[in-house]
C-alpha positions in Angstrom: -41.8 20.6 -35.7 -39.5 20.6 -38.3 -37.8 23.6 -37.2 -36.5 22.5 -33.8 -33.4 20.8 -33.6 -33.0 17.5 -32.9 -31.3 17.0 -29.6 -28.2 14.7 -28.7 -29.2 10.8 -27.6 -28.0 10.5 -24.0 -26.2 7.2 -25.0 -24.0 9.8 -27.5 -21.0 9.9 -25.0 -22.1 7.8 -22.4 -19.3 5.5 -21.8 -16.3 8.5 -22.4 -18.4 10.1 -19.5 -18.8 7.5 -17.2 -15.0 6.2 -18.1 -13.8 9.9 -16.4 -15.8 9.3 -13.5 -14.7 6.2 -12.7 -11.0 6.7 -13.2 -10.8 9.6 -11.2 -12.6 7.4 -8.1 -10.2 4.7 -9.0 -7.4 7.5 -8.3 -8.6 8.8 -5.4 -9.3 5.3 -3.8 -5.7 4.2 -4.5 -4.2 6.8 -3.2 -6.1 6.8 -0.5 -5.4 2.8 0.3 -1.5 3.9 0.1 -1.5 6.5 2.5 -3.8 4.0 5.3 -0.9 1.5 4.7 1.9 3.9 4.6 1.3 5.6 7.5 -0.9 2.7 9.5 1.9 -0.4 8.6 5.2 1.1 6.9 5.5 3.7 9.3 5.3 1.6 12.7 6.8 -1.4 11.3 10.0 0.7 10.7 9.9 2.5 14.2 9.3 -1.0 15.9 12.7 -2.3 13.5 14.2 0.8 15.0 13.7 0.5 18.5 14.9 -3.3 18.4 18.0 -2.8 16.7 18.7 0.5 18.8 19.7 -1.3 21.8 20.6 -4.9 20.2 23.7 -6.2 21.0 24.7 -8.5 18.1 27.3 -10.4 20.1 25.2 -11.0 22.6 22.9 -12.7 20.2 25.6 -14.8 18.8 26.3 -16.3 22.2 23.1 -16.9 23.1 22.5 -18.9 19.4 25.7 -20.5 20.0 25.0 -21.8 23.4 21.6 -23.1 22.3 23.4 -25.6 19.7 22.1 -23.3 16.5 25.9 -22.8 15.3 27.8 -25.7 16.8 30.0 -28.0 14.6 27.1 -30.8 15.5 25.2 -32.2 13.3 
């Protein structure tokens, strides 16, 4: 018995280990929650801004707000 060699606690290390593991996981979960809102609400958001202001006339717009009293000189 006194010859072996007394073997390392599993506690030595333990929270360095379980640290690693949980900031990779942390990583990967982040980067996965940017590319699901990237690419499931940036993306569409800006075609939909596109598409409406591809055929938006803005003078149009200013007559219509104009006839419905938003920029008149009443008050």
């Amino acid at each position: 018995m006194a010859s072996s060699v007394l073997t390392k606690s599993q506690m030595c290390g333990l929270l360095a280990r379980q640290l690693e593991i949980h900031v990779v996981g942390a990583f990967a979960v982040s980067v996965g929650v940017a590319a699901f809102c990237k690419f499931s609400v940036a993306d569409p958001r800006k075609k939909a801004y596109a598409d409406f202001y591809r055929n938006y006339d803005s003078m149009k717009g200013f007559e219509e707000k104009r006839k419905a009293w938003y920029l008149s000189e009443h008050k």
